[in-house]
C-alpha positions as CSV (number, residue, x, y, z in Angstrom):
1,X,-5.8,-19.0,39.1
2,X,-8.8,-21.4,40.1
3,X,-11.6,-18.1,39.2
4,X,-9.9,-17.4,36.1
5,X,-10.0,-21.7,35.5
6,X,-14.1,-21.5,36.5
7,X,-14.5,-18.7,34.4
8,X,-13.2,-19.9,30.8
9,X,-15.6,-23.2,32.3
10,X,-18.5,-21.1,32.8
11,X,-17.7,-19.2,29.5
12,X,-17.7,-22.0,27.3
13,X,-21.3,-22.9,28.3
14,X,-23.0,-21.7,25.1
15,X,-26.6,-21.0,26.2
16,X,-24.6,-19.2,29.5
17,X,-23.0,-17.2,26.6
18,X,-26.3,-16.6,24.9
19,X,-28.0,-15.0,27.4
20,X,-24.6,-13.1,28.7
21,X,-24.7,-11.4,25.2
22,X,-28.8,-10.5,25.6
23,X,-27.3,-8.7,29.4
24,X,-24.5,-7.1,27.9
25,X,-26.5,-5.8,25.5
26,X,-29.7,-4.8,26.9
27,X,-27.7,-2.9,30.4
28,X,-24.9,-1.4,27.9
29,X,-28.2,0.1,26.1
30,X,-29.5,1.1,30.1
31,X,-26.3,3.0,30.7
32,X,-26.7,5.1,27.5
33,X,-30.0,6.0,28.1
34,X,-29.5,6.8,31.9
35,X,-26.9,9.4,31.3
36,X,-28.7,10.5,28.4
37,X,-31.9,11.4,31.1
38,X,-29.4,12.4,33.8
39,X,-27.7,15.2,31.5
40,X,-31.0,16.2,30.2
41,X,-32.4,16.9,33.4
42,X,-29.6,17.5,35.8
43,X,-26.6,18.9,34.0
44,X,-28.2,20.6,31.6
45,X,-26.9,24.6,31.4
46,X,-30.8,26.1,31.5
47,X,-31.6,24.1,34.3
48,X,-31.2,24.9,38.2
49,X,-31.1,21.3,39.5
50,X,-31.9,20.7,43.1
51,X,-31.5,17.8,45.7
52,X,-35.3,17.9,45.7
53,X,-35.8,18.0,41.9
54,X,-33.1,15.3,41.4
55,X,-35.7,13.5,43.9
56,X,-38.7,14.2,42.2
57,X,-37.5,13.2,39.1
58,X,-36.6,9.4,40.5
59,X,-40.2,8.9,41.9
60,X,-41.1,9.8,39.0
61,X,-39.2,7.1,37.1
62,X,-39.0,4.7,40.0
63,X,-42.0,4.7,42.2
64,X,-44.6,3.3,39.6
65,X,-42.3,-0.2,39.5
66,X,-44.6,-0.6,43.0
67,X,-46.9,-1.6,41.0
68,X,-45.5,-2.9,38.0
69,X,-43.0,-4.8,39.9
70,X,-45.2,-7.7,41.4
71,X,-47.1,-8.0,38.2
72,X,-44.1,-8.4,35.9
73,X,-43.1,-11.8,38.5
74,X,-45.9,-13.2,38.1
75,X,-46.1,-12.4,34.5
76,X,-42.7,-13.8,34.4
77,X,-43.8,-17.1,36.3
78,X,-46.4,-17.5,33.0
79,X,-44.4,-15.9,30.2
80,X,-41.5,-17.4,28.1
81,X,-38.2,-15.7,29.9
82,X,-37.0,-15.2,26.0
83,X,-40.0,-13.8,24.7
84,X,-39.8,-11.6,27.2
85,X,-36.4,-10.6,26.4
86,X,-37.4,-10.2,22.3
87,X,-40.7,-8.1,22.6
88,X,-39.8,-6.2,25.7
89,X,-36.3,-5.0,24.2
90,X,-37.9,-4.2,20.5
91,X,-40.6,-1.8,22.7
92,X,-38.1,-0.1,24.5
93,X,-36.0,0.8,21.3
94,X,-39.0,2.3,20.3
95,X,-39.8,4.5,23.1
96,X,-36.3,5.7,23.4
97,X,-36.8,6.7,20.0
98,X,-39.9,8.6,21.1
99,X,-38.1,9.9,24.1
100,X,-35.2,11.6,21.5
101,X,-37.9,13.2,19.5
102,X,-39.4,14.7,22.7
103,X,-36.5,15.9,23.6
104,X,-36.1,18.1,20.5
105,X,-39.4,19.3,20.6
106,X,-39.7,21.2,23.6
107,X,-42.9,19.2,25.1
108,X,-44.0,19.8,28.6
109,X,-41.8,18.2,31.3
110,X,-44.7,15.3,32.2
111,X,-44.5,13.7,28.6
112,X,-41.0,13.2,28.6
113,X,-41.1,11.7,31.9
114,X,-43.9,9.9,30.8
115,X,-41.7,8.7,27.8
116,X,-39.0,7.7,30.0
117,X,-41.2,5.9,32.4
118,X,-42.3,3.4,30.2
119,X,-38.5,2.8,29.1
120,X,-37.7,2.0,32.6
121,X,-40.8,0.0,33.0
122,X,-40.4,-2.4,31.1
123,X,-36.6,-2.9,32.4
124,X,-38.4,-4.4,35.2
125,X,-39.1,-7.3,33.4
126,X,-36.2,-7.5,31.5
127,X,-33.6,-7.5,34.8
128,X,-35.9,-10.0,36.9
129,X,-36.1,-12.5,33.8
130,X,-32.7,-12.6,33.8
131,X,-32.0,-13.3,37.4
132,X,-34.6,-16.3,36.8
133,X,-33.2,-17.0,33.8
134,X,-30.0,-17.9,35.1
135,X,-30.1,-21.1,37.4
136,X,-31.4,-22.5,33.6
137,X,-28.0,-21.9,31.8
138,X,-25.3,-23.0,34.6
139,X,-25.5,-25.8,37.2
140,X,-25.8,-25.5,40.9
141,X,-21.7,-25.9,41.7
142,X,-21.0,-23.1,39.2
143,X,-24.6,-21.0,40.5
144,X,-22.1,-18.4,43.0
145,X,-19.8,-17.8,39.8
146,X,-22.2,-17.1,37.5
147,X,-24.1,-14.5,39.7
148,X,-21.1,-13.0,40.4
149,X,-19.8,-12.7,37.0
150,X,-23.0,-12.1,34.9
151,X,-24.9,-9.2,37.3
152,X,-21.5,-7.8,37.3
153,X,-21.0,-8.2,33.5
154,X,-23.9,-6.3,33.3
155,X,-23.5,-3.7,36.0
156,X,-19.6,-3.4,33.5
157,X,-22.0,-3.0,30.7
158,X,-23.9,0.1,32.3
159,X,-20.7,1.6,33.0
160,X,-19.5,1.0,29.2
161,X,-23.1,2.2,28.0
162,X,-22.5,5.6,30.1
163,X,-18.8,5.9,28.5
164,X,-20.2,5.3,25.0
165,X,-23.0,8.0,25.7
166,X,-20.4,10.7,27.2
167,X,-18.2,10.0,24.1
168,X,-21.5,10.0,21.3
169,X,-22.6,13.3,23.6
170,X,-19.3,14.6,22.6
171,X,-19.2,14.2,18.9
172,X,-22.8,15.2,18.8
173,X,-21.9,18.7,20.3
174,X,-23.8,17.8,23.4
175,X,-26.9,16.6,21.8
176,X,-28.7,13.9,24.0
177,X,-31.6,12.7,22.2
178,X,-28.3,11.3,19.7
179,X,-27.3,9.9,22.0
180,X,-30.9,8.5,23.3
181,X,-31.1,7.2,19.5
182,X,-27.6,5.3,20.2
183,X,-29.8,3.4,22.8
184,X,-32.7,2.4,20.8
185,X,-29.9,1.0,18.4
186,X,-28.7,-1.0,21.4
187,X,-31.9,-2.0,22.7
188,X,-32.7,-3.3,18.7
189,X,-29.4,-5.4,19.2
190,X,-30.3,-6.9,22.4
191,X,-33.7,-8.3,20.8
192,X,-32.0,-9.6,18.3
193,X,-29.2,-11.4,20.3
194,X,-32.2,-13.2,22.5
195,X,-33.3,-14.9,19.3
196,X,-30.4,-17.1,19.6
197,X,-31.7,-18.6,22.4
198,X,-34.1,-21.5,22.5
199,X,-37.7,-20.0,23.0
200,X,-38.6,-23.1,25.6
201,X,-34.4,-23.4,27.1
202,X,-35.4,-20.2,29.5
203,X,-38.4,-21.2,31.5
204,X,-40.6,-21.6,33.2
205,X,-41.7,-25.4,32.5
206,X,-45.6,-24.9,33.7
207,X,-47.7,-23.0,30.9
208,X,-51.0,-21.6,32.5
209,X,-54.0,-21.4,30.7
210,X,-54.3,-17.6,30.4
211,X,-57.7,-16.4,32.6
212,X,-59.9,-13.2,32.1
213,X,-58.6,-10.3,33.6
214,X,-60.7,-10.3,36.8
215,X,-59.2,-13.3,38.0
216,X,-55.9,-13.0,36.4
217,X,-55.6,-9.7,38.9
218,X,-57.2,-12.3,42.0
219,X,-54.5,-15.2,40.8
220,X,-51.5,-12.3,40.7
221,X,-52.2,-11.5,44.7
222,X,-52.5,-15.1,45.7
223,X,-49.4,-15.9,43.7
224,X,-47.4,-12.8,45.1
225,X,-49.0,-13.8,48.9
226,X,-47.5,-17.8,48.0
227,X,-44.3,-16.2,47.2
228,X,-44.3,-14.3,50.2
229,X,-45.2,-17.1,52.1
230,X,-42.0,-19.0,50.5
231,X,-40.2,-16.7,51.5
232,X,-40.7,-16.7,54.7
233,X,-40.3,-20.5,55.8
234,X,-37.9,-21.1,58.1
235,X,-35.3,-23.3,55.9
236,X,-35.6,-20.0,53.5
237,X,-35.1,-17.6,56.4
238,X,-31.1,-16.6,55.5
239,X,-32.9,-15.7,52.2
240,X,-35.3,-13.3,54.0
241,X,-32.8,-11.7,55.9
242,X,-30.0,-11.4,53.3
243,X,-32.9,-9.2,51.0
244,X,-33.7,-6.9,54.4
245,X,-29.8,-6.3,54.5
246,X,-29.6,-5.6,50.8
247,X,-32.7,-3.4,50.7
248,X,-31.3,-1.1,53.2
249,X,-27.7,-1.0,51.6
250,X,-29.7,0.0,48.2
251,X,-31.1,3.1,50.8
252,X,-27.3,3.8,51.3
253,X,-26.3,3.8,47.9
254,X,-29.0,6.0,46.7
255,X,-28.3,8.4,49.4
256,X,-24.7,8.6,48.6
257,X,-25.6,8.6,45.1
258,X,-28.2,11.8,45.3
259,X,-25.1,13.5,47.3
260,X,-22.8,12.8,44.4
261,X,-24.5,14.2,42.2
262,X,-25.3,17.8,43.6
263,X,-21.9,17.7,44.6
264,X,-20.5,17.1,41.1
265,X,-23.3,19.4,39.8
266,X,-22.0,22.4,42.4
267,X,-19.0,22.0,45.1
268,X,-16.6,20.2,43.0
269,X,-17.1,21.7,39.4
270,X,-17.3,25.4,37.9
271,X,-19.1,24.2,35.0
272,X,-22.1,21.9,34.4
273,X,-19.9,20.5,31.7
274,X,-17.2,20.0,34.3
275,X,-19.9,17.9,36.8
276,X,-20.8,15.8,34.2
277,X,-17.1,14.9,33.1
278,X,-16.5,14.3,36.5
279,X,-19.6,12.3,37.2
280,X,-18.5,10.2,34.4
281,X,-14.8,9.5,36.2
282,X,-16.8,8.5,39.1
283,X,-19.0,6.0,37.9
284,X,-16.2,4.5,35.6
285,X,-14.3,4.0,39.2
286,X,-17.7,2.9,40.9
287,X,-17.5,0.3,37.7
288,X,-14.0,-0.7,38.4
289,X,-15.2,-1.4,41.7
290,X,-17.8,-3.7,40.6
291,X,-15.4,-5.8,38.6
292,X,-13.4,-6.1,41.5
293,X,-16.2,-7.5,43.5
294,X,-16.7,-10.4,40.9
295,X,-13.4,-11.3,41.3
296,X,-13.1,-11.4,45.0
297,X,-16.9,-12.6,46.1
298,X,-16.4,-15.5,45.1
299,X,-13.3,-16.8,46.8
300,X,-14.8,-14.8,49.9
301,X,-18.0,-16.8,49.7
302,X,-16.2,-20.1,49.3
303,X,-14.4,-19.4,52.6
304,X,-16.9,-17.6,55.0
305,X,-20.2,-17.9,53.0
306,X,-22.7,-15.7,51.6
307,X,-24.0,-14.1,54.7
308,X,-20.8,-13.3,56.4
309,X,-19.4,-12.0,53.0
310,X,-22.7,-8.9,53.5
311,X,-21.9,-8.7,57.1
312,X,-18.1,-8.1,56.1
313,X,-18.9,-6.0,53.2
314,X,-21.8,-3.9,55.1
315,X,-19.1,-3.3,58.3
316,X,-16.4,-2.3,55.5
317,X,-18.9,0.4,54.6
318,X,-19.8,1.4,57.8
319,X,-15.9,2.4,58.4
320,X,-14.7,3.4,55.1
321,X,-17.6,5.5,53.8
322,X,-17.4,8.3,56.8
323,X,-13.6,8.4,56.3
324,X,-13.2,9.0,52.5
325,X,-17.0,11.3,52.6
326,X,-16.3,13.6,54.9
327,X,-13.6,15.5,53.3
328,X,-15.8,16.3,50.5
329,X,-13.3,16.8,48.3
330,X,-12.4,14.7,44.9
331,X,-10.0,12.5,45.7
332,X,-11.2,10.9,48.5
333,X,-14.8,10.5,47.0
334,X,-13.4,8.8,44.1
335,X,-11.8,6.1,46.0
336,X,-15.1,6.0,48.1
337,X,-17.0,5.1,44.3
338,X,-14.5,2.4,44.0
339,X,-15.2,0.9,47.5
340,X,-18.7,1.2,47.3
341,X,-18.4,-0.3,44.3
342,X,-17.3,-3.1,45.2
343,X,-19.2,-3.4,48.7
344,X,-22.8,-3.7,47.2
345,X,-22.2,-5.5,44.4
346,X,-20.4,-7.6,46.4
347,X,-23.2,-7.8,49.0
348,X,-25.7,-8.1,46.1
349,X,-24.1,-11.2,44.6
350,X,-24.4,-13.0,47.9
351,X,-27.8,-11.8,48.0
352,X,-28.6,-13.1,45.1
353,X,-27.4,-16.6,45.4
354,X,-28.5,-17.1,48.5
355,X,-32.2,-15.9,47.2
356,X,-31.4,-18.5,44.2
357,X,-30.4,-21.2,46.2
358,X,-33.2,-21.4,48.6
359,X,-36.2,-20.7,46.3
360,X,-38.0,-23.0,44.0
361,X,-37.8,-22.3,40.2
362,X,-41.5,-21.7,40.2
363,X,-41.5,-18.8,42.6
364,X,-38.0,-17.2,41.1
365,X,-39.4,-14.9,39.1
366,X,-42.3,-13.2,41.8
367,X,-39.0,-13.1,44.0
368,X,-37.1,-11.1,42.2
369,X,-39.5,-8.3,41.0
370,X,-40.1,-8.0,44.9
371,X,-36.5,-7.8,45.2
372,X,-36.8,-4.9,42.7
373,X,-39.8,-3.4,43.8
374,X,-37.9,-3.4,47.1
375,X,-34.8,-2.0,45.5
376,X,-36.9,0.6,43.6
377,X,-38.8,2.0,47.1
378,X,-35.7,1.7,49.0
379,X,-34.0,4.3,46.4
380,X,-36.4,6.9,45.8
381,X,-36.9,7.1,49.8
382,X,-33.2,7.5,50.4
383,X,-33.8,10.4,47.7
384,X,-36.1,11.9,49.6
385,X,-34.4,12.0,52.6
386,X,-30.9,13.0,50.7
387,X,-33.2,16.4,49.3
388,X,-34.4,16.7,52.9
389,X,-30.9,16.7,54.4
390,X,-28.5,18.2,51.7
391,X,-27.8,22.2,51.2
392,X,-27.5,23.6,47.9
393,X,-23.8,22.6,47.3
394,X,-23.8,18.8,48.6
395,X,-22.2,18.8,51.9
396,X,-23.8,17.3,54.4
397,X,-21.7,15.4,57.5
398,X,-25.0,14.6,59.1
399,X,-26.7,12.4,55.8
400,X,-22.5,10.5,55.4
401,X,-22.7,10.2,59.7
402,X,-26.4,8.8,58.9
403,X,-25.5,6.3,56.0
404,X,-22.6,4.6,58.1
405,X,-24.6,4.2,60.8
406,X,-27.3,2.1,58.5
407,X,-24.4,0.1,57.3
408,X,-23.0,-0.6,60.7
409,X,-27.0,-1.8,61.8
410,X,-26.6,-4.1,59.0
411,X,-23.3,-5.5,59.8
412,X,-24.2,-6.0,63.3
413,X,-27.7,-7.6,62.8
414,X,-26.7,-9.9,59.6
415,X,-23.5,-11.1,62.3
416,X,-26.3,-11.8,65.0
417,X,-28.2,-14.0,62.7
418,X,-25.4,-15.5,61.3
419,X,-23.9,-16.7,64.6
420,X,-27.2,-17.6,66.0
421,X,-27.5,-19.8,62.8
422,X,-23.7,-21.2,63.0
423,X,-25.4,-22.5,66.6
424,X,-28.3,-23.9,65.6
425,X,-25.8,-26.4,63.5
426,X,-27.1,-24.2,60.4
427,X,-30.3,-25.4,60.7
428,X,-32.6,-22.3,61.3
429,X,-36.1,-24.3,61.3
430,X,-36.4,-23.9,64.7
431,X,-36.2,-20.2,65.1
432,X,-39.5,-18.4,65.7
433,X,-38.4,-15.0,65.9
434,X,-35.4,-12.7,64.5
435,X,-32.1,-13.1,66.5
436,X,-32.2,-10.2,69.4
């Protein structure tokens, strides 16, 4: 098969290899820690969880990368990519080590948010190096495969971290700052792994003289405007609009997800024990569903492109999702993890090489902690509106009616651009305003 063929190519790239293993790593530790936090504070037996608290607790963790995000590009833009990946790995395993002894302690709710915060924090830096990172290790004609195999690796590598904790929480006799303390371990090892690579091999070429803080904070916002700015010309347009689409589906998911999770928590389980096992199945499928997505995208983009591959993903959604939702029931929502799966990763890999192919190594990394600060806003608001909409045990037709009707916008605006491109010969210079 010609994408098995690419990928023992792509694979036998040793500095591809190199910062794979620092991915793998680094998101396998992610996953243990996430379901760590999300059985500590929504499945555990003491706690009544709501939509709203559920909510509360991800603008908690989320909203501050607002204003980490766009910092940690620019930082990005001026830092070595591997140092980065060393320091910012070696202080996470030592706040998850923190957050497991808060955990025992019985400390007020705020520190061990606080704790956790920090964690996630500096993930920011870690994910958008990596996406900048990349164009460095793999040439242009292999750039589509190795977004699609090495987000999804990662994304793989979440779902094997979340396995690993459910298994450790097991052993342990449901102890999760164990299982917090397996991903400090794993965070250790991921610092360690980015020694391998070259400290100059990663980027970026240009290296800054470093100015007092007062103008370092005036440089960040006229950096973060240029990259704006590059964003926006019209040969990068596609770019602009393939992030709007994404941004929104990430509103989707984090709906959907917010709904899965009171309904494993409530309608589908007698137990809080039982939710999280089932919780579990479901993002193992959701995983499968990502693999999937590497595999297909892309022989999909090679034959209809990057753009048309989000319209046809975001109009698969905007069928499938109300059909296998509505039902509420187990085994229609597990194939519905499966297909959404593989939808917006799907979606996201085109995303991300059409962002890659348009922008300029120097503005990469700005671009992509926008693209995560966008990500980050997007969720927590599609929390909010999930603890708005949902009753105590989940089911709610009008927030499933709601998502499909967001994916359907998106299929139908990204085809209207598209097609209004395909006329203009593919040459979108000449547009002045968004396709009506």
């Amino acid at each position: 098969m010609p994408v098995v063929r690419d990928l023992r190519v792509l694979l036998r790239l040793r500095d591809f290899r190199r910062l794979l293993s620092v991915r793998l790593l680094s998101q396998g530790a992610d996953g243990v820690y996430q379901v760590a936090l999300a059985a500590y504070v929504v499945f555990s037996p003491e706690k009544q969880t709501s939509a709203t608290a559920i909510a509360s607790a991800m603008a908690v963790l989320l909203l501050p990368y607002s204003l980490v995000g766009p910092f940690a590009g620019v930082l990005l833009d001026r830092w070595r990519r591997r140092q980065v990946f060393v320091y910012g790995n070696l202080l996470r395993a030592l706040l998850a080590a923190a957050t497991a002894v808060l955990m025992v302690s019985h400390v007020p709710d705020w520190l061990f948010y606080l704790s956790a915060l920090c964690v996630t924090a500096v993930n920011r830096f870690i994910l958008a190096g990596l996406s900048a990172a990349l164009p460095r290790v793999v040439d242009t004609e292999r750039l589509v495969l190795a977004n699609s195999l090495s987000p999804t690796a990662g994304t793989l590598a979440v779902t094997a971290g979340g396995g690993l904790a459910f298994a450790v929480r097991l052993v342990a006799s449901g102890s999760d700052a164990a299982v917090v303390l397996l991903g400090a371990f794993l965070y250790l090892c991921a610092a360690l792994a980015s020694l391998s690579v070259a400290p100059t091999l990663l980027g970026p070429d240009r290296e800054p003289a470093r100015p007092h803080l007062r103008t370092a904070l005036a440089n960040t916002a006229r950096a973060l405007l240029a990259a704006v700015r590059h964003l926006a010309e019209p040969r990068r347009r596609e770019a602009a609009w393939a992030l709007a689409a994404m941004t929104l589906m990430r509103f989707c998911y984090g709906a959907l997800l917010v709904l899965l999770l009171v309904l494993c928590r409530y309608a589908l389980s007698a137990t809080p024990a039982d939710g999280l096992r089932l919780l579990g199945l479901a993002l193992a499928v959701s995983g499968a569903g990502f693999f999937a997505a590497a595999v297909v995208t892309p022989w999909a983009v090679g034959r209809i492109g990057p753009g048309r591959w989000i319209v046809t993903c975001s109009g698969a959604a905007a069928v499938l999702e109300p059909a296998l939702g509505l039902p509420f029931a187990t085994g229609p929502l597990l194939v519905a993890a499966f297909v959404l799966g593989l939808i917006t990763q799907g979606a996201k890999i085109a995303t991300d090489t059409i962002i890659q192919a348009s922008v300029e190594d120097g503005f990469r990394g700005r671009i992509f902690s926008v693209y995560d600060v966008l990500f980050n806003v997007a969720f927590v608001g599609a929390a909010g509106v999930a603890a708005l909409m949902l009753p105590p045990d989940g089911r709610s037709t009008a927030l499933v009616i709601l998502v499909a009707l967001l994916y359907g916008g998106i299929a139908v605006t990204m085809s209207r651009f598209e097609t209004h491109r395909d006329h203009k010969g593919g040459d979108v210079s000449r547009e002045t305003s968004p396709p009506r």
